[in-house]
C-alpha positions as CSV (number, residue, x, y, z in Angstrom):
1,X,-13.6,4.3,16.5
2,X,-10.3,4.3,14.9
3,X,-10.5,5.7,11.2
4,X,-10.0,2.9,8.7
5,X,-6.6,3.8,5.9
6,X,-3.7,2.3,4.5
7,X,-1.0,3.3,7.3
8,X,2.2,2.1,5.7
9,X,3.6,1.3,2.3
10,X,7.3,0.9,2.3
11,X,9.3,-0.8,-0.7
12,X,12.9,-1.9,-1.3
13,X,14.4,-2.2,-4.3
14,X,16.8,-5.1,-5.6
15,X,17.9,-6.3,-8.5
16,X,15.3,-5.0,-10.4
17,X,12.5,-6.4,-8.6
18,X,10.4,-4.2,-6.2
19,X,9.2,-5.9,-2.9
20,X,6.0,-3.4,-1.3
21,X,5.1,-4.3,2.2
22,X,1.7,-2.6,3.0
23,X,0.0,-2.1,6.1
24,X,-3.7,-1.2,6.9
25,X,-5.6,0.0,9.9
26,X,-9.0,-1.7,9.2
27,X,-11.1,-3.6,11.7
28,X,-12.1,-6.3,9.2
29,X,-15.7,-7.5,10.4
30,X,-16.5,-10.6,9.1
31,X,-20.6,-11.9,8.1
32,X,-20.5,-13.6,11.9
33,X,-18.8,-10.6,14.1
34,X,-21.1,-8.7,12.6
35,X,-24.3,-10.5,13.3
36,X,-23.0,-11.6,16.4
37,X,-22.3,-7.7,17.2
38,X,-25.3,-6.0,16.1
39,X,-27.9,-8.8,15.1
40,X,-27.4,-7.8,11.4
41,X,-24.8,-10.0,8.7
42,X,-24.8,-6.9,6.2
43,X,-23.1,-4.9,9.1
44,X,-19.7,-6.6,7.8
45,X,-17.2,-4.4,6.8
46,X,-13.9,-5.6,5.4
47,X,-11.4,-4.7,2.2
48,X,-12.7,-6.4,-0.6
49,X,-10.3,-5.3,-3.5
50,X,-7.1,-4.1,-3.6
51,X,-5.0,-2.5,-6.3
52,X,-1.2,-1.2,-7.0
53,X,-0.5,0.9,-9.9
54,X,2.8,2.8,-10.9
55,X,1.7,5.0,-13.5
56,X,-1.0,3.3,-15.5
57,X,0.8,0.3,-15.2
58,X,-1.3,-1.8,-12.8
59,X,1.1,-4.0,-10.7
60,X,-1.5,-5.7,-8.3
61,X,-5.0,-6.4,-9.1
62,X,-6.5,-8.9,-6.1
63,X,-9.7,-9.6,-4.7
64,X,-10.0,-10.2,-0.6
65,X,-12.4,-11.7,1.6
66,X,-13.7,-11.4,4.9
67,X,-11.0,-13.9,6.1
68,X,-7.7,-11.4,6.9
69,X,-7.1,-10.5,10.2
70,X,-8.3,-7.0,11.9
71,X,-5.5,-4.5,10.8
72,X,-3.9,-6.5,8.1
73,X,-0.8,-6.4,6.6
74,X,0.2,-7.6,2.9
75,X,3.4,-8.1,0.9
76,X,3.7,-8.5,-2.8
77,X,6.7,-7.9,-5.6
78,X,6.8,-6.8,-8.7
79,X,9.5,-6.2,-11.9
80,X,10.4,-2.7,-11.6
81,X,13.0,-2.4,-14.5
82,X,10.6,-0.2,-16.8
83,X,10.1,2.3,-14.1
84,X,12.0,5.2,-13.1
85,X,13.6,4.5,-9.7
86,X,15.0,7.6,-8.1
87,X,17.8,8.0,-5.6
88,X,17.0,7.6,-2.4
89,X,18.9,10.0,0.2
90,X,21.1,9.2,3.3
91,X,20.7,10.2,6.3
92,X,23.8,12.5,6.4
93,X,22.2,13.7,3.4
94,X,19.4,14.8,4.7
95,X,20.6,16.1,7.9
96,X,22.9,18.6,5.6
97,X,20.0,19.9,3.8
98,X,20.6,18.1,0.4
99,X,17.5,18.1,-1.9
100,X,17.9,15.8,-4.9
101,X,18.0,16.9,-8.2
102,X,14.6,17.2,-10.3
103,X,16.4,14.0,-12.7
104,X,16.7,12.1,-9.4
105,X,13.1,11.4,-9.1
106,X,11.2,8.2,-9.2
107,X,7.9,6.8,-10.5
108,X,5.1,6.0,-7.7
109,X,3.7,3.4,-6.6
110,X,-0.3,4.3,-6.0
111,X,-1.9,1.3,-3.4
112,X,-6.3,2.1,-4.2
113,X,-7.9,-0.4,-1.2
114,X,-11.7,-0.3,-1.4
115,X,-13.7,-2.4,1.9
116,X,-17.7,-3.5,1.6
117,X,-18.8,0.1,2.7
118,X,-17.5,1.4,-0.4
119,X,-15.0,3.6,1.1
120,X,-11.9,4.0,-0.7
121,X,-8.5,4.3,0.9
122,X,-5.4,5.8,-1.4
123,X,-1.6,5.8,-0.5
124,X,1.1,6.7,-2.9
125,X,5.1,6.1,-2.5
126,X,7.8,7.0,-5.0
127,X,9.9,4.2,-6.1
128,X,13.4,5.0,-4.6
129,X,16.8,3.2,-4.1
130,X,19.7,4.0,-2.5
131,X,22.9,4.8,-4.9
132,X,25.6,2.4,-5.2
């Protein structure tokens, strides 16, 4: 069985605002797959809370239900101007060997998913943009 995590999160940046696409591998059982599976409704298994913090700022706090789909995938946005965006590097950049500068850093953006089971699933991106 595939191991349940948060696979993706990738965010772009404009105008301030902060747009975080996540994506989870998670089979999402729902109360009838379950009994219908193994005979037994508690079998369910599926992310039941969900929570994005950059720093101790928390900038998503939602509750889910057995109703997503089986690997799902969520999008949400949130005002980034009090947050430290760093500078994101080009690709030429990076080919050349550049490394940013330790000022060129960004705050993170933490994603905490928790299913039924109790298992906790953790993912953490650094708010980045590219310069203008």
């Amino acid at each position: 069985m595939a191991r349940n995590k948060i696979t993706a999160v990738k965010i772009k940046i404009k105008d301030g605002v902060a747009t975080a696409k996540m994506a989870f591998s998670h089979p999402m059982m729902t109360y009838n797959q379950a009994k219908a599976k193994t005979g037994n409704a508690d079998d369910a298994n599926f992310i039941t809370h969900i929570t994005g913090k950059v720093g101790e700022e928390t900038v998503l706090d939602i509750s889910t239900s057995q109703f997503f789909s089986k690997n799902p995938i969520f999008k949400f946005q949130f005002k980034c101007d009090s947050f430290k965006v760093g500078r994101k590097l080009t690709g030429r950049e990076l080919d050349n060997g550049v490394k940013r500068k330790e000022t060129e850093y960004g705050d993170s953006l933490k994603i905490i998913a928790m299913d039924r089971k109790g298992e906790t699933y953790e993912k953490e991106v650094e708010l980045t943009a590219k310069k203008r």
